[in-house]
N, C-alpha and C positions, 0 to 999 in steps of 0.2 A: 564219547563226547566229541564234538564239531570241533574242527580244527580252525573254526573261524567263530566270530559273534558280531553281531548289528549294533549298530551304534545309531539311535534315536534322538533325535531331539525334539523338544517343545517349539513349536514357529505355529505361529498363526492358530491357537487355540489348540492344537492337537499334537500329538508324537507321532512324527512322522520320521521314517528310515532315511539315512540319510549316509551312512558310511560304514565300510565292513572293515576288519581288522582280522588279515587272517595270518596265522602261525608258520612258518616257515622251517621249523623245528619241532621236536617234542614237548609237548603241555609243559612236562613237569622239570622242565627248564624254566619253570614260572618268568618272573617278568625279562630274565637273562635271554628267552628265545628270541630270535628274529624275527620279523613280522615286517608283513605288506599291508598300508592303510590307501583304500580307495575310496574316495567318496563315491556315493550312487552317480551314475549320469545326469538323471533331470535336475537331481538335486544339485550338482557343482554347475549347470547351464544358467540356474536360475538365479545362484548366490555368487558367481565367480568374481574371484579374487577377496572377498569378504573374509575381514580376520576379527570383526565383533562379535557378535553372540549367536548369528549365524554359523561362525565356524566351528572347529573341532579345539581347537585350538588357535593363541594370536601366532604360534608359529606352523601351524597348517591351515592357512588359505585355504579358501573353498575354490577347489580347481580340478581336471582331468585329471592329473597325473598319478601314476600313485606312487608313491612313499616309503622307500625301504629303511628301514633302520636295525639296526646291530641287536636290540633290545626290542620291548614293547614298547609304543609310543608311550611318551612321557604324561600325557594326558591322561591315560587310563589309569595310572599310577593314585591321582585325586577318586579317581570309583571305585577303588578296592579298598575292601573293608580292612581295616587296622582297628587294632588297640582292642579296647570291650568286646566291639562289633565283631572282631575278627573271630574271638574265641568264642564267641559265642554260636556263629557260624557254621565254624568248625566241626563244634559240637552235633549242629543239625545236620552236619553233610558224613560225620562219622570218621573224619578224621581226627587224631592226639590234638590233643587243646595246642601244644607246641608245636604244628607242623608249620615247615618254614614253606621255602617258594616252590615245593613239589604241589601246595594245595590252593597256587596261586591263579592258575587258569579256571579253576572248579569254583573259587570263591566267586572269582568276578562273572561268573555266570550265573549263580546262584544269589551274590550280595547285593549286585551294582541297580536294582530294580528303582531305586528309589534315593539318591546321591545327592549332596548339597549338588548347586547349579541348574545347569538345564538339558543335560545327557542322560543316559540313562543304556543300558544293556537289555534288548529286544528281549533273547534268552534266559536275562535273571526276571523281567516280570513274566515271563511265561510259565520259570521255575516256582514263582510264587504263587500265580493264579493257581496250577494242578497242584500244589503240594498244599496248601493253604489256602483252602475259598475263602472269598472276600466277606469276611465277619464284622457289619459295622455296626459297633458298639460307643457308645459315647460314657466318658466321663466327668464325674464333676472333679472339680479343683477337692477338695476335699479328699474323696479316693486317691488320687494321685499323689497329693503330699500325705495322708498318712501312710501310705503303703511303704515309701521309700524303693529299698533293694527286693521285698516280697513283693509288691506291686509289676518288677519289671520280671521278676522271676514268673510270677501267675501270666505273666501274657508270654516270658518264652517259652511255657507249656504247652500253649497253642500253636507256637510259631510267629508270635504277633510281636515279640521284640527283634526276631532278624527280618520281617518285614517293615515294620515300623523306623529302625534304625540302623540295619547294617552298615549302611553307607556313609556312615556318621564315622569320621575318624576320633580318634584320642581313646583315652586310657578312661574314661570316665564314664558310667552308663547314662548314655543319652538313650532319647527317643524324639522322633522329627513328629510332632502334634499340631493338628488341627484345629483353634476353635472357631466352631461353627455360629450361626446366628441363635441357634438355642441353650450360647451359654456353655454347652458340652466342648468336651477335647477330644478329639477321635485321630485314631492311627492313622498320620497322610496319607499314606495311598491310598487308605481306604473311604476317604472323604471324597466326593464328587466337589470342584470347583464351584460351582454355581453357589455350595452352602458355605463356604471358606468365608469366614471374617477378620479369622489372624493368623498369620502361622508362628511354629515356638520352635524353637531348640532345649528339650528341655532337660539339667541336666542332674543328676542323682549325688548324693551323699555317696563312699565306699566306705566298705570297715566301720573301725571304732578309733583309729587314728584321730588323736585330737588336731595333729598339725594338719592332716588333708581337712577336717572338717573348718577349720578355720579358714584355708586358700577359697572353701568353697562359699562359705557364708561371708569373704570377704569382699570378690569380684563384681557386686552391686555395685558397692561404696565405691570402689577402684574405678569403673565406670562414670561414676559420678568426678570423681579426682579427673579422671580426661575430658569428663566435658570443660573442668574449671580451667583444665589445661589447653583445651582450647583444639583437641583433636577433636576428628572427624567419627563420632561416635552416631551411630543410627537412631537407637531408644534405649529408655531406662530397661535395665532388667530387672527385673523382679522376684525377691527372696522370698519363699511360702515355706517355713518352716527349716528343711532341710532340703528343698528342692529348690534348683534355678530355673526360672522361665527366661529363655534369651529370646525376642524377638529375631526373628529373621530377615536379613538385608537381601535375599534370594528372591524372594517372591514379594511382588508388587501386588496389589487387589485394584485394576482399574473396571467403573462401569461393571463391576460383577463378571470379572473376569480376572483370571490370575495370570499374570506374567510372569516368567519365570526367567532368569537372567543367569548368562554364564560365568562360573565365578573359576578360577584357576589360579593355585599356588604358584609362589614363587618358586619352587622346587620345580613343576611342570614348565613355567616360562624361561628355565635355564637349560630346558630339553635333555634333562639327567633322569633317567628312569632309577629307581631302586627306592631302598630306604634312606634314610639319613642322608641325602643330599644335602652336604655342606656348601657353603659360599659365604663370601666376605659381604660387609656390606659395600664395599664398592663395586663391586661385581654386582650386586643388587640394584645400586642405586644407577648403575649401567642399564641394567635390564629396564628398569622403569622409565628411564629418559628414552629409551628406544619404541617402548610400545606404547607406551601412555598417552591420549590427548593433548593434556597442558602438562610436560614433561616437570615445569620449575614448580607449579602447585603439587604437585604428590610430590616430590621427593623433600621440600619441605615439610609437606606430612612426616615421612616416612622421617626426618629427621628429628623430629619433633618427637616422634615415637621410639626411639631410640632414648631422648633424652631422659624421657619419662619413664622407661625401662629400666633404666639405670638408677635414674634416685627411687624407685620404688619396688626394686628389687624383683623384676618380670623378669627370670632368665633364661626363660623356656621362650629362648627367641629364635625356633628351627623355621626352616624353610617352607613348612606348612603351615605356620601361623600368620604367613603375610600371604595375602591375594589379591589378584586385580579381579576387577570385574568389568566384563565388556556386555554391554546393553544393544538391544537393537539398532539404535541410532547413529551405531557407527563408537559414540564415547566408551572408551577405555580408560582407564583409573583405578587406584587404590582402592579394595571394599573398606566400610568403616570398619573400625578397631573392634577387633576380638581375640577371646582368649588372654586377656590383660588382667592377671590378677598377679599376687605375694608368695610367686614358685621358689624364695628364697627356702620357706617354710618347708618344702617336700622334704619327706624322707628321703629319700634315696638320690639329695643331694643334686639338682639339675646344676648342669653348665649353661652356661651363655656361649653356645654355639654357635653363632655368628660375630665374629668380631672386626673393626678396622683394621686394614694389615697393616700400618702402621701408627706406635703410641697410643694401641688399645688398653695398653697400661692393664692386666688382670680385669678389664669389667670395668674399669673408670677413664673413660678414654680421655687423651688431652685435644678440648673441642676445637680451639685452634688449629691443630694441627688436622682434625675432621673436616674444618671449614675449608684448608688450601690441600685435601687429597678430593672431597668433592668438587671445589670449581676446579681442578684437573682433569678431573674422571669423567664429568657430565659438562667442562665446556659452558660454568656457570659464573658471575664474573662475583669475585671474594667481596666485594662491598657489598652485595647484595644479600650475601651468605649470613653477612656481619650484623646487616640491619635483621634479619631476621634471627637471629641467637637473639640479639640484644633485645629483640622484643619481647623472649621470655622472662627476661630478669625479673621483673614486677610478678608476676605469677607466680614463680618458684621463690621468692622471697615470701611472700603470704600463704606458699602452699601448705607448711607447716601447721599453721594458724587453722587453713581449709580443713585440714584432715582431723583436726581435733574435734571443729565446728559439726562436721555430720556422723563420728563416732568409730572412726577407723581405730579398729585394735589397740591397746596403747604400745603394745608388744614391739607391732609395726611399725608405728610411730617412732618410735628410738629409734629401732634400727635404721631407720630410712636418715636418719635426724643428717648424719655425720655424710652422705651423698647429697642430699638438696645441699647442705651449707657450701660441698666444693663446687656441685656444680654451679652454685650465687658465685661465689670466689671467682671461677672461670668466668663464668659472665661478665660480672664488673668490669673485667682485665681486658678484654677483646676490644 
């Protein structure tokens, strides 16, 4: 196996080569090896200094030099396949469903063909052309939701679910689909752009678990709860059964033509390669003030999103559930909200790993005390901080009311009951 891989992106209609990333160490030092990231020549002459959607990264500019770091760049971290993906993978490349970061160079050579954003790995789509010819086959919505978990099993028989989604992080069996103008869903890669009329994240039922099937058939409605709230939500998702259709904020459809936008975690923009990159939210809300466009509108967001986590019980709040997106135009910003569902319910018990480092109080933080660590942190003046809490008051006073009106759990409903009233309590008080 090459001690280097191509780094491609989407510009101007096409995937064009654009930056190498080679190993400095042994592979199966997975992402712990050191590594030298060059951009191409033409390619840094013609985008230099560009940290939008042009670049690799908002912390690698598109420039000459190249780039040594202790680890793999922290960017490549978002293309390698985790969770479902990862093991399923695994599976096709013949390594233990449990191999850790010894099968970490080999995956993103083989997974990263096809990745939310607009990068991609030269060498995993070349892995997928020879190993898997381009078989396009369309489905109807029907197939797909009765199939469930045999549906996603029959296509990784072909190889058509680690092309279709390896690059899909999370624990959940997703697949990145297609629908075309005739109606059908077909595996993205293997749809031609010209026929693209929507694209889906689409995401599966696991087990017989009544609590994950509830997180899952709950995240519509939850959707709905943020638009009431007033986040920056893209489109409705869409429950068919036991399968979620999530519209994708990735890809734009202009003039019959698909753009494709760079999307990057917040784990990636604190330049921390591995797993489980922890950070505070001030440390976050840092990061955001420094790359973002209009630095005081997102981290409003982002505050916003926090609050709503809290009364509604979202505690799967890691570092790869927040990301910016940088567009061709230069603008930088918060993607809208995802991954927003009732992770209180999971089995196996999530924390709220990210917390304020101070008077995060277990998960119910005191907002006051969030309002004067933010205008410290980001250099934003407290009345302004102030007028914005106090304008959710009226919201979260009626959200109660909201949740019953379009049929959220009633399970949830309680539980949620005793966090909206403190965060009203709080509000009032400011």
């Amino acid at each position: 196996m090459n001690n280097y891989c191509t780094i491609q992106i989407f510009n101007q209609q096409q995937w064009q080569d654009c930056a190498i990333v080679e190993l400095m160490e042994a592979s199966n030092l997975g992402w712990e090896a050191r590594t030298r990231t060059s951009y191409l020549f033409e390619y840094a002459i013609s985008y230099m200094d560009q940290r939008d959607a042009h670049a690799l990264s908002f912390n690698f500019p598109v420039n000459v030099q190249s780039i040594h770091c202790d680890t793999w760049p922290a960017f490549l971290m978002d293309l390698l396949p985790q969770g479902f993906g990862r093991k399923e993978l695994l599976h096709q490349l013949n390594f233990p469903e449990n191999t850790q970061q010894h099968a970490d160079w080999a995956l993103l050579n083989a997974g990263a063909s096809n990745p939310i954003g607009n990068l991609r790995i030269k060498e995993a789509n070349e892995w997928l052309t020879k190993n898997y010819p381009n078989k396009i086959h369309g489905f109807t919505l029907q197939e797909i939701t009765d199939r469930d978990e045999k549906f996603i099993e029959s296509l990784a028989s072909f190889g058509l679910f680690v092309g279709g989604s390896s690059g899909v992080q999370g624990e959940w069996p997703k697949l990145l689909l297609t629908q075309a103008h005739d109606g059908l869903f077909y595996l993205d890669h293997t749809l031609e752009d010209s026929h693209a009329k929507k694209h889906w994240l689409v995401k599966f039922s696991r087990g017989q678990d009544s609590r994950l099937e509830k997180i899952l058939s709950q995240e519509a409605l939850y959707m709905k709860v943020a638009q009431y709230l007033e986040l920056n939500v893209f489109q409705d998702i869409e429950m068919h059964g036991r399968t979620l259709f999530i519209p994708r904020f990735d890809r734009i459809i202009q003039n019959d033509q698909v753009i494709r936008l760079a999307q990057e975690s917040i784990a990636s923009l604190s330049q921390r390669a591995g797993f489980g990159v922890k950070l505070s939210h001030n440390q976050i809300c840092r990061l955001i003030a420094e790359s973002c466009t209009h630095p005081e509108i997102e981290i409003f967001e982002y505050l916003k999103r926090d609050l709503a986590n809290v009364a509604l019980g979202n505690k799967d709040n890691h570092t790869r559930n927040t990301a910016i997106q940088r567009n061709f135009d230069g603008t930088i910003q918060l993607t809208p909200l995802y991954d927003f569902a009732p992770m209180w319910l999971h089995p196996d018990g999530i924390a709220r790993t990210t917390r304020w480092e101070l008077k995060d109080q277990g998960g119910s933080p005191n907002w006051k005390s969030v309002i004067e660590q933010v205008s410290a942190s980001c250099d934003i003046d407290q009345q302004v901080l102030l007028d914005m809490f106090k304008a959710q008051l009226p919201l979260y006073s009626g959200l109660m009311a909201f949740m019953q009106q379009i049929g959220i759990d009633q399970d949830i409903i309680e539980n949620s009951h005793y966090r909206i009233e403190n965060i009203c309590q709080q509000l009032s008080e400011l």
